[in-house]
KETOR-54098 format. One line per 2 residues: number of its first residue (from 1); for each residue x, y, z of C-alpha. Coordinates in steps of 0.2 Angstrom, whole numbers, plus 5000, padded with zeros to 4 digits. Example, Ala and Ser with C-alpha at 12.3 -4.5 7.8 and 13.67 -1.06 7.14 Angstrom:
REM KETOR-54098
1	5062 4978 5039  5068 4995 5036
END
This chain:
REM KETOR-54098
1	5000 5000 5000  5006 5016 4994
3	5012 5030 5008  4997 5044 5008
5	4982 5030 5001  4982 5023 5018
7	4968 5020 5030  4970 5019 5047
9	4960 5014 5064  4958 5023 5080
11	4950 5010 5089  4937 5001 5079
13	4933 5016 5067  4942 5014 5050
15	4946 5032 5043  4946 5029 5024
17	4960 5045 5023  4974 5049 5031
19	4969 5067 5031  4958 5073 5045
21	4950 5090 5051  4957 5097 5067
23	4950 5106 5081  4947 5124 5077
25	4941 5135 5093  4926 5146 5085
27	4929 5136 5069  4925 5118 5070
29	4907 5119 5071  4893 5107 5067
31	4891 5119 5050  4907 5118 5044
33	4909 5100 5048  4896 5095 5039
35	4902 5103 5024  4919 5096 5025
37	4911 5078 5028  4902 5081 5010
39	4918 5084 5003  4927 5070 5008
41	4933 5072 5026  4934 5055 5034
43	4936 5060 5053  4935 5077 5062
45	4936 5083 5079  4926 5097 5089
47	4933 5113 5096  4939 5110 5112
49	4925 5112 5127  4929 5115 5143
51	4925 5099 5153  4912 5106 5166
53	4903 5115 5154  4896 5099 5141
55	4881 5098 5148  4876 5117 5150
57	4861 5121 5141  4863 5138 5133
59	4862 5139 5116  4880 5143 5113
61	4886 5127 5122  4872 5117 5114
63	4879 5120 5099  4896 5118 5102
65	4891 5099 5108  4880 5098 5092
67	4881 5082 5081  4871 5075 5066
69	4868 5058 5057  4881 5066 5041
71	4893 5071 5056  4901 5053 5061
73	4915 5049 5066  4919 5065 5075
75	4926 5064 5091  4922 5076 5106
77	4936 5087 5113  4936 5091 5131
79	4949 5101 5140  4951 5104 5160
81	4964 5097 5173  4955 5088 5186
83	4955 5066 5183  4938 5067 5189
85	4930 5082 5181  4938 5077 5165
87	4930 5058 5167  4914 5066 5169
89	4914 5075 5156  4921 5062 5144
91	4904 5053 5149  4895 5065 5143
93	4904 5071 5126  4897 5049 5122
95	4881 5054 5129  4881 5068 5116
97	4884 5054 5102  4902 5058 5098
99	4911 5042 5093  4929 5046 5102
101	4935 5055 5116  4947 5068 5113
103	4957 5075 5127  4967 5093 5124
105	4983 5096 5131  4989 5107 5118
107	4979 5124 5118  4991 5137 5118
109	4981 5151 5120  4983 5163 5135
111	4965 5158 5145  4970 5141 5145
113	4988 5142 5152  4982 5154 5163
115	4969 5144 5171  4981 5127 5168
117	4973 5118 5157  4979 5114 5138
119	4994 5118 5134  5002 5122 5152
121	5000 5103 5157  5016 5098 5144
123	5024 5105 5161  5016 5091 5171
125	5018 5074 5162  5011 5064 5179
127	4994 5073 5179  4991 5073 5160
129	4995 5053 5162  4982 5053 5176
131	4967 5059 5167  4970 5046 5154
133	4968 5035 5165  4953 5042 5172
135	4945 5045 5155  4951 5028 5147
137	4940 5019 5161  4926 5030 5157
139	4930 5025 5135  4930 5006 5141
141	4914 5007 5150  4904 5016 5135
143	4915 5008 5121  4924 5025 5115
145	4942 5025 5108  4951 5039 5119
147	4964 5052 5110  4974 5065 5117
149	4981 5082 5108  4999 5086 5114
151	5014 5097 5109  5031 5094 5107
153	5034 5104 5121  5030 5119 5133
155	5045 5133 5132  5056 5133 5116
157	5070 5132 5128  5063 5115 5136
159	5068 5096 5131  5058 5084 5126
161	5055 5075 5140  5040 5078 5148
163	5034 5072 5130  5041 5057 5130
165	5035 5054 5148  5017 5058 5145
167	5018 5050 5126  5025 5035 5133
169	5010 5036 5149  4995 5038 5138
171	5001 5021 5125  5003 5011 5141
173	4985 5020 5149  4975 5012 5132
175	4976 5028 5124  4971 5025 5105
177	4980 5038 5095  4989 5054 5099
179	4989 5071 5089  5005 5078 5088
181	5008 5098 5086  5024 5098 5082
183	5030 5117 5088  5030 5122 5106
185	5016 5130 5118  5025 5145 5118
187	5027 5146 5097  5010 5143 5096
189	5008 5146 5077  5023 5153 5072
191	5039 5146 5065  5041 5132 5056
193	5033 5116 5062  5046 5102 5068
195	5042 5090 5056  5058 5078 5060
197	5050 5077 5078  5035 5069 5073
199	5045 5056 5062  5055 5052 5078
201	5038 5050 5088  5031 5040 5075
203	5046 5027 5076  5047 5027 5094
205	5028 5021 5094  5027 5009 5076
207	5012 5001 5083  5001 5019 5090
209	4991 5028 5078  5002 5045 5078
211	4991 5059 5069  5005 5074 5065
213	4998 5093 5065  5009 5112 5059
215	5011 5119 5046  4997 5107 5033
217	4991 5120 5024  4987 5113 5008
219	4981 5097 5001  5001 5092 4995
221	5009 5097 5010  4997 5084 5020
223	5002 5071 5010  5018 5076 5009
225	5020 5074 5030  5011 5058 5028
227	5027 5053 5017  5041 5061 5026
229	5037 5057 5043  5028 5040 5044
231	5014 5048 5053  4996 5036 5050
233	4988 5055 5046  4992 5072 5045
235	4976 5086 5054  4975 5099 5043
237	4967 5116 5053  4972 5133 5045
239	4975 5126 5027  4958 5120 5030
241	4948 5138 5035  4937 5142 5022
243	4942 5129 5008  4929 5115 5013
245	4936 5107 4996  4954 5103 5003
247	4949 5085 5007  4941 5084 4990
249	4956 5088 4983  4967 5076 4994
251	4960 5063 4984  4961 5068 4965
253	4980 5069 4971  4979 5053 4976
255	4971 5048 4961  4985 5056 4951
257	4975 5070 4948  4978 5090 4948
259	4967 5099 4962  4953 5109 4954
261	4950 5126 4962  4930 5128 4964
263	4922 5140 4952  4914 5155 4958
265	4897 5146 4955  4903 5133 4966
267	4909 5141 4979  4893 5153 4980
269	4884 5138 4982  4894 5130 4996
271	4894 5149 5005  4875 5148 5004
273	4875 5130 5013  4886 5137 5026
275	4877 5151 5029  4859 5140 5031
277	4870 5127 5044  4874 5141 5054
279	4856 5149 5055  4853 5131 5062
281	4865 5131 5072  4862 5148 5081
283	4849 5156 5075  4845 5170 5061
285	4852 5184 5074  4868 5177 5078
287	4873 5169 5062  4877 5184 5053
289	4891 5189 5063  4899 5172 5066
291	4898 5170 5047  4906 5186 5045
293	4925 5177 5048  4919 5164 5037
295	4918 5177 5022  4933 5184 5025
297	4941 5166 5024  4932 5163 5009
299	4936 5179 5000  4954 5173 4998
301	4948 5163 4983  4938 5177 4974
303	4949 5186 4960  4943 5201 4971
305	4948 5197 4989  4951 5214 4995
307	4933 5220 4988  4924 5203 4995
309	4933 5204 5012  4927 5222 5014
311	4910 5216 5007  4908 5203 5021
313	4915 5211 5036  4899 5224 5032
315	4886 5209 5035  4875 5209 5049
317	4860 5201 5042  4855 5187 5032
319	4851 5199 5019  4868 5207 5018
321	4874 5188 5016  4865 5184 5001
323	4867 5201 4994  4886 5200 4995
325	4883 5183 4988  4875 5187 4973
327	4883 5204 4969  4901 5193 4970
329	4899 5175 4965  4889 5174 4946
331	4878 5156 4944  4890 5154 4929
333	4908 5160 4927
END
């Protein structure tokens, strides 16, 4: 079987691509997952969800707990710091319907490490190595595979150990598959992605599904960490934000042919799907603004981006939406 045509397990779940969806924060919604589902995204992940707050019933944290029948398999991704809290939790993200249990320890942003959750527990290898535990009892009772999302390390300036440690806790836990951003907490985005990391991590574990994540921002340089490193699949995020067709594309690579950019028509038509998911989602009031970000991805690939991007940060209605729609993106081009 040829490097980059592979499929892969995380548990019982065959993922027929070794090209998944990452977690987004404000991003990787029920809207847009379903939209990368239909255009051939085998496996996708939630944004991350603070562990005592799955079961609140607000409208925000409803949908950020949303699933469908189109929307499998997705795991749910929980963050917190607590074993027990974070067992709890993982019982309800399967009570939600999500298929895996996904536990963050990677979050670099500022609220997290601050509160010591995501990211800042690379510094505590035993605690992380805990909650697996706690949450892999929970995944054996209900019959959910359990992941966890780590980085290589916390500072630049640190060594690789606590990985190792809590890499090397979570395989002997029963963890299923581990996603590995391969940059610090502390780079968060920036700089190049470690990509000879993940190829060490991925020989020190032969037998663990090792999913890598940085710097995938198009449909050849996910297939080209596939190749280099080893890894059973690479998570695309950014490369990923407003090009719903990047896992479509995956595949005519893999079938030897050259990625098709949508047309305008096309794209119009996805945007207008998108835009219906989010009224779904959160309402007519609400889904203009949180569509507004989306525009501004989408704009990239309009021969107009500066023009578009301007013409969507403007919406605050459904009717601005379509209007923007129809004044920028012809039926036939």
């Amino acid at each position: 079987m040829q490097t980059g045509t592979q499929t892969f397990r995380i548990g019982p779940i065959e993922i027929s691509l070794p090209v998944v969806l990452a977690p987004l924060a404000g991003y990787s919604d029920l809207a847009y997952r379903r939209l990368c589902r239909r255009m051939g995204c085998p496996y996708s992940t939630t944004e991350m969800i603070l562990d005592r707050c799955v079961s609140i019933r607000g409208r925000q944290h409803i949908a950020l707990t949303a699933t469908a029948d189109d929307d499998h398999p997705t795991a749910g991704q929980i963050v917190g710091n607590e074993p027990e809290t974070m067992a709890v939790g993982a019982r309800r993200i399967c009570e939600k319907g999500f298929d895996v249990i996904d536990l963050n320890f990677a979050c670099p942003v500022n609220k997290a490490l601050r509160r010591r959750r995501g990211g800042y527990l690379m510094g505590e290898p035993a605690r992380v190595v805990e909650i697996v535990r706690a949450v892999v009892e929970v995944g054996k009772e209900l019959g959910r595979p359990v992941t966890l999302k780590v980085r290589q390390r916390n500072k630049t300036t640190d060594g690789e150990e606590n990985f190792w440690r809590i890499a090397q806790g979570a395989r002997e836990a029963g963890a299923a598959a581990v996603t590995v951003h391969a940059r610090s907490v502390e780079q968060k985005y920036s700089g190049p992605a470690d990509w000879d990391f993940l190829r060490r991590v991925k020989e020190q574990f032969p037998g663990w599904v090792v999913i890598g994540s940085g710097d995938v921002l198009t449909p050849e340089s996910a297939l080209a960490m596939v190749r280099q490193t080893g890894v059973d699949a690479a998570a695309v995020a950014r490369g990923a934000l407003g090009n719903p067709w990047f896992f479509h594309q995956v595949r005519d690579l893999q079938a030897g042919r050259s990625p098709q950019p949508p047309s305008l028509a096309e794209q119009r038509d996805v945007m207008y799907e998108h835009f219906a998911g989010a009224v779904e989602l959160y309402g007519p009031q609400k889904a203009p603004a949180i569509m507004r970000k989306w525009g501004i991805r989408y704009a990239r690939m309009h021969p107009q981006p500066k023009q578009v991007r301007m013409a969507f940060v403007a919406v605050k209605t459904p009717e601005d939406w379509h209007d923007v729609l129809k004044r920028y993106y012809p039926r036939c081009d």
